[in-house]
Structures are given as C-alpha cells and as structure tokens.
DOLUMSE-725490 format. One record per residue (C-alpha): residue in one letter; x, z, y. Coordinates in pm, whole numbers. Layout:
BEGIN
<code:a east:X up:Z north:Y> $
...
! end
This chain:
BEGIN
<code:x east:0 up:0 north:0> $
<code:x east:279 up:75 north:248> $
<code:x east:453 up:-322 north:199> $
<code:x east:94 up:-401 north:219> $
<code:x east:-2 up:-224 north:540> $
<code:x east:376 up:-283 north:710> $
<code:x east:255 up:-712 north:658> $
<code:x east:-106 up:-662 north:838> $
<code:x east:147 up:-454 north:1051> $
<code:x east:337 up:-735 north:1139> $
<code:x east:74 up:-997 north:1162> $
<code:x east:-106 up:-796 north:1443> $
<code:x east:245 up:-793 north:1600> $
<code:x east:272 up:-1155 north:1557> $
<code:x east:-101 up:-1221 north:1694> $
<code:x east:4 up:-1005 north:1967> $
<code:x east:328 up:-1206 north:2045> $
<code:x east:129 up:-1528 north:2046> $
<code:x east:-148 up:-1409 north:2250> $
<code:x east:135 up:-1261 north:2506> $
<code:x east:302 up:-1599 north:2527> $
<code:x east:5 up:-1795 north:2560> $
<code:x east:-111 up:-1551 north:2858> $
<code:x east:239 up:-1617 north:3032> $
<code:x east:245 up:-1976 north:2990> $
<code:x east:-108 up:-1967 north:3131> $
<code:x east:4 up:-1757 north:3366> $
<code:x east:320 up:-1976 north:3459> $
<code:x east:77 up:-2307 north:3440> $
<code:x east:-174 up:-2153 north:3701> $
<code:x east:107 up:-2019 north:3954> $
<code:x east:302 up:-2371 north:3876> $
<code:x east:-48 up:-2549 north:4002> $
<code:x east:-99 up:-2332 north:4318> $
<code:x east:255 up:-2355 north:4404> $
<code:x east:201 up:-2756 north:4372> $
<code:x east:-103 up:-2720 north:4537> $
<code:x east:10 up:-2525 north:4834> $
<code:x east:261 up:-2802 north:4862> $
<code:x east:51 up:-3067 north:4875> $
<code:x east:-120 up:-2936 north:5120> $
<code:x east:140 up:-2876 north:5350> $
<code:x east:244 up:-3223 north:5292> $
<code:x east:-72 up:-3312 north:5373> $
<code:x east:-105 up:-3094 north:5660> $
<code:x east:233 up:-3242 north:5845> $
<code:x east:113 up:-3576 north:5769> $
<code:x east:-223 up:-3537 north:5918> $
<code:x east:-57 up:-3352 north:6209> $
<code:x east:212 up:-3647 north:6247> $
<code:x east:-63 up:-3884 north:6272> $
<code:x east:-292 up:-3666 north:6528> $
<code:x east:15 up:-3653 north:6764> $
<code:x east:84 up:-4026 north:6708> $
<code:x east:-324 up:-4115 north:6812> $
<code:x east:-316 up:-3832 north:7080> $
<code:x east:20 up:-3976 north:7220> $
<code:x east:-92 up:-4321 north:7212> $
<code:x east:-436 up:-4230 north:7394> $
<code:x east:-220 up:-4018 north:7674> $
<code:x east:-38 up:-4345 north:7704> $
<code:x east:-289 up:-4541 north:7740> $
<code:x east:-489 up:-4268 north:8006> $
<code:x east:-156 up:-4275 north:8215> $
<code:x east:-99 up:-4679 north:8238> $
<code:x east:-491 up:-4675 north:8296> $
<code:x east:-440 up:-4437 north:8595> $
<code:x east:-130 up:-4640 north:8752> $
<code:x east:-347 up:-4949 north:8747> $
<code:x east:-592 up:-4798 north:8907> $
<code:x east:-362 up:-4674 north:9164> $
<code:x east:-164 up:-4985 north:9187> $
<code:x east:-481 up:-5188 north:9284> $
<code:x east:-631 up:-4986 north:9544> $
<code:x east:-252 up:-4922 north:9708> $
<code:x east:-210 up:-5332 north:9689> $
<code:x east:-563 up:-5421 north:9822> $
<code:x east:-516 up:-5150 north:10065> $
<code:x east:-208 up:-5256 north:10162> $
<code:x east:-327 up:-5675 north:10150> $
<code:x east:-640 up:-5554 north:10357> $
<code:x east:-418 up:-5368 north:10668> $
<code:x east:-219 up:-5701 north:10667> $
<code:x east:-482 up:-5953 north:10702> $
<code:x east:-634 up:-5707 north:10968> $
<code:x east:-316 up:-5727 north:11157> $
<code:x east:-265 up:-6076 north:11157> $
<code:x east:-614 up:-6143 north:11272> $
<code:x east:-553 up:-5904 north:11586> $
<code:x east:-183 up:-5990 north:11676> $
<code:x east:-242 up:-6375 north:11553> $
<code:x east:52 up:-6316 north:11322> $
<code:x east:60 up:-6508 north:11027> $
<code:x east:153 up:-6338 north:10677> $
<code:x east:-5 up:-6507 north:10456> $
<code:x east:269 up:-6531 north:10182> $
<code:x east:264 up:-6060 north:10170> $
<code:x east:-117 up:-6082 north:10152> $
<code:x east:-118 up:-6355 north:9893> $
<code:x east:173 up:-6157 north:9687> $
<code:x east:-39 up:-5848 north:9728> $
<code:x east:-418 up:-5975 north:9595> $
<code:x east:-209 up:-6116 north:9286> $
<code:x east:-10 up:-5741 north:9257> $
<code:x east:-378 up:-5624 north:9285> $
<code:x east:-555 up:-5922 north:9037> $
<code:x east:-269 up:-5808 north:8768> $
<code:x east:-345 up:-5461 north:8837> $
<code:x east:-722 up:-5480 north:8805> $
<code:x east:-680 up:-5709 north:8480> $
<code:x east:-493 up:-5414 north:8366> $
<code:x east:-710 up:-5169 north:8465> $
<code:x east:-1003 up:-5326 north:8226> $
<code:x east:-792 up:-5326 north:7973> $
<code:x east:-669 up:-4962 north:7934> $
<code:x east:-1042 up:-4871 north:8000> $
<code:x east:-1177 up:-5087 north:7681> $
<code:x east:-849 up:-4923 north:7462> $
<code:x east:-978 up:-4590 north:7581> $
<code:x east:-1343 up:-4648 north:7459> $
<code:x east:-1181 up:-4813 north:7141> $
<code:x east:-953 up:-4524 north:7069> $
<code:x east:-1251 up:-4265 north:7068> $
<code:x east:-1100 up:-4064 north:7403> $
<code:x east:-1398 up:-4201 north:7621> $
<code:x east:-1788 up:-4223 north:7488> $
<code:x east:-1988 up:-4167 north:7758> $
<code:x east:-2119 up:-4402 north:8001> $
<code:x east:-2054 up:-4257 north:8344> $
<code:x east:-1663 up:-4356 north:8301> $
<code:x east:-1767 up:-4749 north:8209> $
<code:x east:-1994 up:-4736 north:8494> $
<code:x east:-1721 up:-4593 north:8737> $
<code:x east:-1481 up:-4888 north:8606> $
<code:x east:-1749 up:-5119 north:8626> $
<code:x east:-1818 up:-5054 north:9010> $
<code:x east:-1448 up:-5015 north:9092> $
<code:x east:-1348 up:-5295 north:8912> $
<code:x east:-1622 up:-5500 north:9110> $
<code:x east:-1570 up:-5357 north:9403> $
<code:x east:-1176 up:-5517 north:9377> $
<code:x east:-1297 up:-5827 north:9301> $
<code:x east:-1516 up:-5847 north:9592> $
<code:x east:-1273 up:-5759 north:9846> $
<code:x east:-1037 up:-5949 north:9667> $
<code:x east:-1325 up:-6225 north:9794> $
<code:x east:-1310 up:-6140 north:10125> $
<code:x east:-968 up:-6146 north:10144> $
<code:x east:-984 up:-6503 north:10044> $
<code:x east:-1207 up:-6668 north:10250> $
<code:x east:-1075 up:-6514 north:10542> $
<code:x east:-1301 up:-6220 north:10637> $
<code:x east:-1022 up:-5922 north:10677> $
<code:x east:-1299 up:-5722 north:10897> $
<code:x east:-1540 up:-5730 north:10606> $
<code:x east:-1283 up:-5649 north:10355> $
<code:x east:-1158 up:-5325 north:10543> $
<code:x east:-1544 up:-5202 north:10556> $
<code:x east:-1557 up:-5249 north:10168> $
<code:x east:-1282 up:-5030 north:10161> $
<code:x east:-1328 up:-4795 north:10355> $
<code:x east:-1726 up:-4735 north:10258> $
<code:x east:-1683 up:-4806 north:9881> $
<code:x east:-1360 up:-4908 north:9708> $
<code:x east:-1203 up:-4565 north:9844> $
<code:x east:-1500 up:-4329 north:9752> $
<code:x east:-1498 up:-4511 north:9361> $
<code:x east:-1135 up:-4476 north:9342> $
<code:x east:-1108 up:-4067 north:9406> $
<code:x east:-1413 up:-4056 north:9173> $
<code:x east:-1257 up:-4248 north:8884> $
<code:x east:-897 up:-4137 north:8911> $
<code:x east:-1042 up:-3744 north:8905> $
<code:x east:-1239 up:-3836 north:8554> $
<code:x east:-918 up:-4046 north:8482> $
<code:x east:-706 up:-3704 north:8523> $
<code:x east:-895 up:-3469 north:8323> $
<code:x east:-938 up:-3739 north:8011> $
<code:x east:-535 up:-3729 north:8063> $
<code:x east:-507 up:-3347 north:8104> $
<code:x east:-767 up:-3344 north:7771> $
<code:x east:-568 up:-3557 north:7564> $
<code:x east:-257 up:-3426 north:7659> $
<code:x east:-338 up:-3039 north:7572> $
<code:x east:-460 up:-3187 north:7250> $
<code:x east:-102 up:-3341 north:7183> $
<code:x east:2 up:-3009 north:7286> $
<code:x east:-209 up:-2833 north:7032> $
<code:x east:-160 up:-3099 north:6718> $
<code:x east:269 up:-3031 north:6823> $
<code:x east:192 up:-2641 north:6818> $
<code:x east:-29 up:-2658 north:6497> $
<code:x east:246 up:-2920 north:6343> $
<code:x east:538 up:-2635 north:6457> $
<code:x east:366 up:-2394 north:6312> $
<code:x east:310 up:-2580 north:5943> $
<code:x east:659 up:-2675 north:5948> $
<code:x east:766 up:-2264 north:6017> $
<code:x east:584 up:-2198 north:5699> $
<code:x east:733 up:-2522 north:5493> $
<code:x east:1048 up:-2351 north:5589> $
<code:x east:938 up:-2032 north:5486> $
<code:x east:826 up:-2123 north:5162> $
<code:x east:1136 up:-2320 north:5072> $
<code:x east:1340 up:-2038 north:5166> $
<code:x east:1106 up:-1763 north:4930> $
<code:x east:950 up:-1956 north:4666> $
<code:x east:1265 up:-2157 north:4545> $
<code:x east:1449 up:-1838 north:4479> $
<code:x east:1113 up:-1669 north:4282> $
<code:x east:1078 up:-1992 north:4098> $
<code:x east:1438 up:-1995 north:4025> $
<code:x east:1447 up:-1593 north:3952> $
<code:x east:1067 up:-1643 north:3763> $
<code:x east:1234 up:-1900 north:3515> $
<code:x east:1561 up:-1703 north:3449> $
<code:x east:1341 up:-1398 north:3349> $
<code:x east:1136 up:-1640 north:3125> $
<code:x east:1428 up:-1798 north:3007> $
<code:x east:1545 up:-1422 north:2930> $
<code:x east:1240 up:-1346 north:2767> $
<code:x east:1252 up:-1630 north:2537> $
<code:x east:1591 up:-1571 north:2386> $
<code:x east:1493 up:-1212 north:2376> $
<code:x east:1177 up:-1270 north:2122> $
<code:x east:1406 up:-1592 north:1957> $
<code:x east:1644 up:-1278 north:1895> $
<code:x east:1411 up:-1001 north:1788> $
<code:x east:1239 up:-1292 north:1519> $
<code:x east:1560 up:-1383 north:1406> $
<code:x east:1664 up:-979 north:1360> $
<code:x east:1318 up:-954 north:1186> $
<code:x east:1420 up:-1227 north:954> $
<code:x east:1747 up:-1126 north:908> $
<code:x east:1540 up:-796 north:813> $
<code:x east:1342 up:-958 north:616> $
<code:x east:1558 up:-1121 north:419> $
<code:x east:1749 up:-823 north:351> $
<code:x east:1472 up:-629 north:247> $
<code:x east:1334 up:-937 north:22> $
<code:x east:1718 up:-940 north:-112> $
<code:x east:1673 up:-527 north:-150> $
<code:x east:1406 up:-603 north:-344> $
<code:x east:1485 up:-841 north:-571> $
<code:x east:1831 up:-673 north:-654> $
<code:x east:1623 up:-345 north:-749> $
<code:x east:1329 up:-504 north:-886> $
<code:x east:1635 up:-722 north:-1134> $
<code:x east:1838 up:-433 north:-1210> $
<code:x east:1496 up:-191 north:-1270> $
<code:x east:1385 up:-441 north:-1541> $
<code:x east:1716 up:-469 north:-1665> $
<code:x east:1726 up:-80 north:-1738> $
<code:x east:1387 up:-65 north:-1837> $
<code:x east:1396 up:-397 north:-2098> $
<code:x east:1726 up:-215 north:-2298> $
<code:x east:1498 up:94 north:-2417> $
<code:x east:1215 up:-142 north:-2405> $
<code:x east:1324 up:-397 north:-2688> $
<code:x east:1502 up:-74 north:-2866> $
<code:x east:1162 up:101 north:-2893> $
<code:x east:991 up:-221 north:-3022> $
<code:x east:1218 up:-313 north:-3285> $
<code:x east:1206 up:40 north:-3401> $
<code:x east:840 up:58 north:-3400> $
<code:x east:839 up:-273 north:-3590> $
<code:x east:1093 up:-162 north:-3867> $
<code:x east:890 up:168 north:-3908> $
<code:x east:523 up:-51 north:-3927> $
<code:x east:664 up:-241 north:-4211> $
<code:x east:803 up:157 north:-4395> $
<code:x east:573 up:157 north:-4702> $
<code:x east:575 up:575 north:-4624> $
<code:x east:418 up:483 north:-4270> $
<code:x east:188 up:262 north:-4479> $
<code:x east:22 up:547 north:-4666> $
<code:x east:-27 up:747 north:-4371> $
<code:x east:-305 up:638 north:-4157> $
<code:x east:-265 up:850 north:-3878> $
<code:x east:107 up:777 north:-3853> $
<code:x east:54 up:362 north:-3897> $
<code:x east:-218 up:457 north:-3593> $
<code:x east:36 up:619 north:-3379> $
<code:x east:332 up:307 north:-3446> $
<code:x east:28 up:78 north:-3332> $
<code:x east:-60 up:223 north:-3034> $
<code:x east:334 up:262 north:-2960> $
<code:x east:388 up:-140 north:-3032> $
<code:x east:77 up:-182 north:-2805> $
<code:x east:186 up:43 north:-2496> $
<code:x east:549 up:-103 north:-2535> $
<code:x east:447 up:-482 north:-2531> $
<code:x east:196 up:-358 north:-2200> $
<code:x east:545 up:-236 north:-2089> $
<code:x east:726 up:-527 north:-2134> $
<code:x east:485 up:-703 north:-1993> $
<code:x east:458 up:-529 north:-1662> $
<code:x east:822 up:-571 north:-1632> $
<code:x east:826 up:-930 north:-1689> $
<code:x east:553 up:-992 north:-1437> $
<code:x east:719 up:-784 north:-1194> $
<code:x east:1071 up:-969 north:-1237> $
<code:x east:833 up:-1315 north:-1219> $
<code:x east:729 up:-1219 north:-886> $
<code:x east:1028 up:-1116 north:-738> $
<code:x east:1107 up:-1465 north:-851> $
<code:x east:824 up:-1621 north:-735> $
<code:x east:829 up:-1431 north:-355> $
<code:x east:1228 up:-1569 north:-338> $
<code:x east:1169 up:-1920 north:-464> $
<code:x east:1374 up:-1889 north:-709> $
<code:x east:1179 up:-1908 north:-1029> $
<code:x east:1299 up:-2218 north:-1224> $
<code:x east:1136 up:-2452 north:-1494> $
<code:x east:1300 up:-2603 north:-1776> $
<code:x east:1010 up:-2826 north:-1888> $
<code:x east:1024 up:-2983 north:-2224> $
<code:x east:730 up:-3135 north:-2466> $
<code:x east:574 up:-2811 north:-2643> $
<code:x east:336 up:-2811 north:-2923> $
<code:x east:128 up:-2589 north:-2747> $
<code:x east:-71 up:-2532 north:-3072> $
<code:x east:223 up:-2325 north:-3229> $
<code:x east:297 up:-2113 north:-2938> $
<code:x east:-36 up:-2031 north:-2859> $
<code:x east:-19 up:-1914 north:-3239> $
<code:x east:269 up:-1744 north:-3183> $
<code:x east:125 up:-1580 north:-2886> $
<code:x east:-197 up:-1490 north:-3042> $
<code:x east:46 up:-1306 north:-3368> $
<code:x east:235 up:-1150 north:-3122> $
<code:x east:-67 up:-999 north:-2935> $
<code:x east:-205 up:-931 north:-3314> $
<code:x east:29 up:-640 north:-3405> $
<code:x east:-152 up:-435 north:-3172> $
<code:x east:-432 up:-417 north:-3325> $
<code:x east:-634 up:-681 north:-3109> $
<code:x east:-827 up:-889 north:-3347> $
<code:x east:-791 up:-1243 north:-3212> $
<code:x east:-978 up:-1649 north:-3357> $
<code:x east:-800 up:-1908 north:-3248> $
<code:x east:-909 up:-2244 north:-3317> $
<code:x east:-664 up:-2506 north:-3136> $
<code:x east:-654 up:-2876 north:-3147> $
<code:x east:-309 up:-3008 north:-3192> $
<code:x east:-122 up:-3123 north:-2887> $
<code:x east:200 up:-3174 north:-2711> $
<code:x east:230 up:-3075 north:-2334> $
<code:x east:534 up:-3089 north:-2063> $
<code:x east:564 up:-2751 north:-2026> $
<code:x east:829 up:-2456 north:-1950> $
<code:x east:812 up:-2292 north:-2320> $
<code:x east:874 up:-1905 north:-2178> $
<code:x east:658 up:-1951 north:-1904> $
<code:x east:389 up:-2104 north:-2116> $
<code:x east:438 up:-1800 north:-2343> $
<code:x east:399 up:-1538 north:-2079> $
<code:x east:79 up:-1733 north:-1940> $
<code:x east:-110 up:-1730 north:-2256> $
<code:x east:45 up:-1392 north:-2314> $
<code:x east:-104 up:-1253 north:-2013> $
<code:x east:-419 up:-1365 north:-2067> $
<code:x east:-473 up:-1273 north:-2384> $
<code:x east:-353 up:-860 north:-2287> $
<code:x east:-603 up:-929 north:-1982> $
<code:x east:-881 up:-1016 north:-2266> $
<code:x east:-746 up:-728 north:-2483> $
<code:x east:-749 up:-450 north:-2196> $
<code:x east:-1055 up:-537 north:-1956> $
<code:x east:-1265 up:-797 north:-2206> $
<code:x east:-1513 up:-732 north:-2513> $
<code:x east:-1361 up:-657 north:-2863> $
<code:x east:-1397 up:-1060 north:-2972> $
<code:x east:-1147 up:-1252 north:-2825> $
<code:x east:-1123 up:-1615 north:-2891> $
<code:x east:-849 up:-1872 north:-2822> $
<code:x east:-990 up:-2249 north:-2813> $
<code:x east:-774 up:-2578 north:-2722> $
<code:x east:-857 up:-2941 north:-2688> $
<code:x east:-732 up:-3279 north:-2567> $
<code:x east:-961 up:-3354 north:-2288> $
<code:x east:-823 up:-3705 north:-2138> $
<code:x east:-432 up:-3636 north:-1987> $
<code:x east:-492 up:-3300 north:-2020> $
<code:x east:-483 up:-3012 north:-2296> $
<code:x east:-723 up:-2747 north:-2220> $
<code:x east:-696 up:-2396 north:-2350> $
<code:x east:-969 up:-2101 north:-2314> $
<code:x east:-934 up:-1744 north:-2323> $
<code:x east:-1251 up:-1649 north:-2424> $
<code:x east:-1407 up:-1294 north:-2424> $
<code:x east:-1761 up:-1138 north:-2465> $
<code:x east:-1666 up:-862 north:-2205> $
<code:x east:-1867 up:-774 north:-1883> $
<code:x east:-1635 up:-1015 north:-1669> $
<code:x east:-1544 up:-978 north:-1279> $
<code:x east:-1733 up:-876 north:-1018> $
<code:x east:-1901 up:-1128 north:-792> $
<code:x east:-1751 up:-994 north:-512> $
<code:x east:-1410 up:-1080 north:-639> $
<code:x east:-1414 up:-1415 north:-814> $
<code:x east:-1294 up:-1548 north:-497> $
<code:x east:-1009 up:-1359 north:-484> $
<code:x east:-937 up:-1351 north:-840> $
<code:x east:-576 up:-1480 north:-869> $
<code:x east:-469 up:-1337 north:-562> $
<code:x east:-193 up:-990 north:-616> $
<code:x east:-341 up:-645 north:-566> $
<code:x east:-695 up:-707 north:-542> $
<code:x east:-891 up:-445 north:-489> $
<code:x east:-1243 up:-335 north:-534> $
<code:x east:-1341 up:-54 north:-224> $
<code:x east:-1066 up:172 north:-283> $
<code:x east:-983 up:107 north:-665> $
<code:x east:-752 up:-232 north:-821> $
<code:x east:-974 up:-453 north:-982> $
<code:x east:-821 up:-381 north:-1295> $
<code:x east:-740 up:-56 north:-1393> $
<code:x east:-437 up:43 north:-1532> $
<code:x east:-246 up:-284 north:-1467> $
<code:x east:-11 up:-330 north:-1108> $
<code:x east:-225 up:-588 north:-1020> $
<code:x east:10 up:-900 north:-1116> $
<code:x east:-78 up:-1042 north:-1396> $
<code:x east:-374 up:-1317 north:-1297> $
<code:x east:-188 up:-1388 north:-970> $
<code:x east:138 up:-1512 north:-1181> $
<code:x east:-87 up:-1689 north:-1416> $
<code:x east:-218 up:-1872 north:-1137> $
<code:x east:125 up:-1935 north:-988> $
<code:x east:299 up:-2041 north:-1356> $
<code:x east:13 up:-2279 north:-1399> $
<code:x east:49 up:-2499 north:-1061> $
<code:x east:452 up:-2422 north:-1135> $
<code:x east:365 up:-2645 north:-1459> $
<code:x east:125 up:-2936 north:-1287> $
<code:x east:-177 up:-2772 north:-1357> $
<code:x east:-459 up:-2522 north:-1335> $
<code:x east:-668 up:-2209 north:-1381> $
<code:x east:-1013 up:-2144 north:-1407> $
<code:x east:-1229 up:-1852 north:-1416> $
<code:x east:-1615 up:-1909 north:-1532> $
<code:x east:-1872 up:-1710 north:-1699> $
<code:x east:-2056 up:-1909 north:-1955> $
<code:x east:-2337 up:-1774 north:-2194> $
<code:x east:-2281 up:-1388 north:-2106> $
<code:x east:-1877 up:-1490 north:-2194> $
<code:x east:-1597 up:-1476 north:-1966> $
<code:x east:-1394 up:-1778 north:-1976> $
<code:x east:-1082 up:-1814 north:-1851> $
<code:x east:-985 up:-2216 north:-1819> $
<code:x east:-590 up:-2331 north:-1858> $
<code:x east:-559 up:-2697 north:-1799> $
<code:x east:-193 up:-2869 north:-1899> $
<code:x east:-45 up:-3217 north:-1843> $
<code:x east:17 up:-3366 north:-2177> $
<code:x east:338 up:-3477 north:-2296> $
<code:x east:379 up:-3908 north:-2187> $
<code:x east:445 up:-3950 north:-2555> $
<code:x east:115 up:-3781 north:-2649> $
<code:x east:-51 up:-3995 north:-2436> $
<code:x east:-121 up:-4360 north:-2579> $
<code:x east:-111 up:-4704 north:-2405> $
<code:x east:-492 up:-4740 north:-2465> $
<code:x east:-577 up:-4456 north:-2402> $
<code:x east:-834 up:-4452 north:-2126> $
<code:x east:-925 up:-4103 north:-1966> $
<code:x east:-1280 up:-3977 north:-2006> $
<code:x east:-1501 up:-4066 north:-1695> $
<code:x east:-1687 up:-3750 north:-1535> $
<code:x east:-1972 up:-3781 north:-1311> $
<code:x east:-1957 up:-3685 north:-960> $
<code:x east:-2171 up:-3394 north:-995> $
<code:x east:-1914 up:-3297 north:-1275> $
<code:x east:-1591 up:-3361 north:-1069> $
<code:x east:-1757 up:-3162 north:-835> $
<code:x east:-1795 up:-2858 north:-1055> $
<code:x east:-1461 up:-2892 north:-1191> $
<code:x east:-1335 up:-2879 north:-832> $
<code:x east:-1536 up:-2592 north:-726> $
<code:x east:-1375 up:-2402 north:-1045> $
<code:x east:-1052 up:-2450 north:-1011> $
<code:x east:-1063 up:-2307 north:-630> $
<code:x east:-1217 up:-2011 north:-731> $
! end
C-alpha cells in the first residue's frame, strides 16, 4: 500500500506540475499580449498624432498664406487707388505703378479664393458666414479693381473707404482666430504626441528589463523542474534497481529451501511407511501443496520485477502445448487437486517456461478460489490454439471483471483474492500478450472460464488451410472479451 499510495502521490504532484506550468504559460501568453497590445497602441497613438500635426500644420499654413493674401490685396488696391487719385488731381501720369499694383492685387485676390476653398476642403472652415465674408471681399476687389480700369479713381476710393475696408477688418479678425484655433490644436496634438513618446520611452526603459528579468526566472524555473524530474528519475531508477536486486536475491534465498523442502516432501510421498499412514501422507500433501503455492509466489514476484524493468525475455520455440499442459496439470495433481483435461493436439510458438507458469497459474487460481472440478480443455480454432481453465466455482465479482488482470486489485478494503499477493492474473495477462496472444475471462453456464488464446506454430498451420469466418456480432464478442 505504501509503493501504491507514494505513485497516486506522485501523480497528484505531476497533475500539479502540469497545471502550474500551464497557468504560467497562460500567464506569460496574456502579459506577452498586453505588452504587444500596449505597443501597438502606442504605435498607433504616435502615428495618429504624427498625422494630426501634419493636417493641423498644413491647415495653419494654409490660414496664414490665406491671411497675407488678404492683406496683400487690400494694401495693393489701396495703394493702386491713392495713385490714380493723385494723378487725377496733380495731372501726373503713373499709369505703369497703378497697372503693376491691380495685377499685385488680381494675383493676390486669385490667391485669396484659393486658400479659402483649401480651408473649407480641409474641414477648418464649415460655416457660411466666412464664405460669405470672402465672397463680398473678394467682390468688392474686383469691383474696384473695375473702377480702377475705366478710369473712375474717385469712385474707387469711395468703395474703399465705405466697403472694401470695413470687409477686410471683418474677415482678417475671423481669419485670425481660425489661425489662433488651428494653431493651439497643433500645439495640443505636439503636447499629446510629447507626452506618448515620454511613456514609449518609459516603457522601453522598464519593460525590456522585466521581460528580460521575467524570462531568465522562467528560464530558471525550467531547468529547475528539468532537474528535479531528472533527480526523480534518477530516484526512480534507483529504487526500481533496489528493487529488483532485493526482489532477485529474496527469491534466490527463498527458492534454495524451497526446492530442498519439495524434493524431500516428494521422496517421503513415495516412503511405503508414509503410505500406510493416512494422516502422515495428509500432512506431506498439504506440505507439497503450500510449497508449490510458495514457489509460485516467488516466481511471480521475480516475473514482475522482470516485467516492471523490461527485462523479461522470450525464447520462443514450437511447443506441443498438449504435453505441457499435461505436465502442468500432473504437477498441480500431487496436491491433491483433482484435475480432467481433455486437449486437442497442437504445436504453438511459444516460450516453454513461460507457457508453464501461465497454465500453472491458472490452474492454482482454479485450485485456490474455484469449485472442486477443474477442467483443462484445448482446441485448434483457425491460427490459433485455445486453452480453457474451467471451474464450477462462484467466479469474480461484477464489480471487478474490469479490472481483472490488473496487480493488487482490491475489493473495498480486502484483495480480490485472498491469500495470494495479488500477482498472479496480472502476469498471466502480461505472459500472454509477451507470447502474441490473449486472455479471457467469461462466465458460461454457472462456470468460470478462463480463455488462453496462442499463435500456432507456421508448420502447424497448412497451405490450405483457410481460417474459420466469425460473424460480426461474434468478432464483436470476442473483442469485448478479450478487453475485459
């Protein structure tokens, strides 16, 4: 119970470990993602800022030039005006500065327009009381532009002074605060921009070193458990090497007075003095039968010491399984067990001492925990020999069938077979598959069954020899039997 117990032991552990790692990598996956997407967004962030300051710049640009040719016109219409007015008073002629000024003026309205259409284009103006300011300045120019050409300067100073003056301190004060708008908006999108790049900055400077320190303690953590598992296997194997060593040199000890007390007990069954006596012929046959239970144990014990190191061997060679199983069956015999066999000849590929100890175990299994008639029956069935233990005994409970071959079963607190270590079905099961076959367990007309199946020997099998076809409901039986 302890090995038992110290296994469950360590498969919680190892549960444990594996739900541990899986909640750091989940853990490591989820900061990993919020780390990439705090990234992103800061990428994100300084390219939308980039882009705000690039519009916002582009609009101040355009608000200033918009401005200038606002102020250029009304300075060189102004200026063309006070000329022409001159002139017409002093009879000076200067026509070439007025003409040079009204095309200074033209250019400047022209430009004028446009910056007012990029401003409406660009989203910085909506409303309509700008356009109509342009509109009337703009038209106001280009009548006293008019003027100026057909030679009305009188005309063209009252436009001035009356209307293209008043527009112009009207526009250029909405032209100044869409300027002063835009540009504390560059101001803010620069600020804002600053203050995304201050915490880029930041964050390189902390999380690089976490990330770095966050893998090196992972990293740490990994070879730590990659060293504790391989210490456990090194354990392990030490303890499985422990085990082996004692289990071998145990049944080593044990076989010497073992085989001593059987061959004595077999020399004094055949003393014609032991003969007479009944009670003393009783006592040599329940020694014989305690010693071969002995032996037995042993030998299953050694098996799975064997069979837990890999390192139980077959030596396989064709077997007339008919004379050992009636070899078997004599041996069993001396101990009082009366045992039918009735065996159809065969020859199967077999490991001869394993085959021995197989049927041997079986047939103590049917001896101990079975009915007094025990039956041995064989038959060729296709490329297999099959060979039943067969006894009239109360069989397993149905709560263990399904864990019939497994080692230390248990039923509630007590082995599912009494007086045994629990072994012996479990290396039946394993010796079988070791051989290329299989083990059944059925009950069948209040009889408990126990099903060997064996590949036959390739000489055994003919050429023609075709093996029996089974219906599906049959192969499906067969199946479900040999899993149980």
């Amino acid at each position: 119970m302890t090995f038992r117990k110290t296994k469950r032991q360590a498969a919680t552990d190892d549960r444990a470990a594996a739900r541990g790692l899986a909640d750091r990598s989940l853990t490591l996956t989820l900061v990993t993602g919020l780390v990439l997407l705090l990234v992103l967004g800061l990428v994100f962030s300084v390219a939308y800022g980039s882009q705000r300051i690039t519009s916002d710049a582009g609009a101040l640009h355009t608000a200033d030039e918009t401005l200038r040719s606002a102020t250029v016109a009304r300075a060189q219409l102004a200026l063309a005006v006070h000329i022409s007015v001159v002139d017409s008073a002093m009879g000076t002629n200067s026509s070439e500065a007025v003409a040079l000024s009204v095309g200074e003026a033209e250019q400047a309205l022209a430009d004028f327009r446009t910056g007012i259409e990029n401003l409406y284009s660009q989203g910085v103006v909506s409303d309509l009381e700008m356009q109509d300011l342009a509109g009337a300045f703009g038209s106001t120019g280009d009548a006293t532009i008019e003027l100026l050409g057909s030679n009305n300067p009188d005309a063209a100073q009252e436009v001035m002074e009356s209307a293209f003056a008043p527009e112009f301190e009207h526009l250029t004060d909405e032209l100044v605060t869409v300027r002063n708008t835009v540009a504390a908006s560059v101001a803010s999108s620069d600020a804002a921009l600053g203050r995304v790049g201050n915490l880029a900055r930041f964050l390189v400077a902390f999380l690089i070193p976490a990330i770095v320190i966050f893998v090196y303690r992972e990293l740490l953590r990994r070879q730590q458990r990659q060293l504790d598992l391989e210490n456990r296997l090194d354990n392990e194997k030490r303890l499985g090497a422990a085990r082996d060593t004692f289990i071998a040199n145990a049944s080593h000890e044990l076989r010497t007075p073992l085989t001593s007390i059987i061959g004595l007990s077999e020399l004094l069954s055949e003393d014609p003095a032991i003969k007479k006596t009944p009670a003393a012929a009783e006592l040599i046959d329940l020694i014989m039968s305690e010693s071969d239970d002995l032996a037995r144990m042993v030998e299953d014990l050694l098996t799975t010491a064997r069979l837990d190191a890999g390192a139980l061997h077959y030596v396989f060679d064709d077997i007339d399984i008919e004379e050992e199983v009636a070899d078997t069956v004599a041996l069993v015999q001396r101990a009082g067990q009366r045992i039918t066999m009735s065996c159809a000849p065969g020859v199967v590929r077999a490991d001869r001492l394993r085959l021995r100890q197989l049927i041997h175990n079986l047939l103590s299994n049917a001896r101990k925990y079975g009915g007094p008639d025990v039956r041995v029956a064989g038959r060729v069935d296709g490329r297999t020999y099959v060979c039943e233990i067969i006894d009239d005994g109360p069989g397993i409970p149905e709560e263990l069938t399904g864990r019939l071959f497994e080692k230390f079963i248990h039923q509630g607190h007590m082995t599912a077979t009494k007086d045994s270590v629990g072994l012996g079905l479990s290396i039946v099961h394993a010796l079988a598959l070791g051989m290329g076959g299989s083990i059944a367990y059925e009950r069948n007309g209040g009889d408990t069954h126990f099903i060997v199946r064996l590949p036959l020997s390739d000489s055994e099998i003919q050429p023609t020899q075709v093996p029996k076809l089974e219906t599906a409901s049959a192969r499906a039986t067969h199946r479900s039997k040999e899993h149980v």
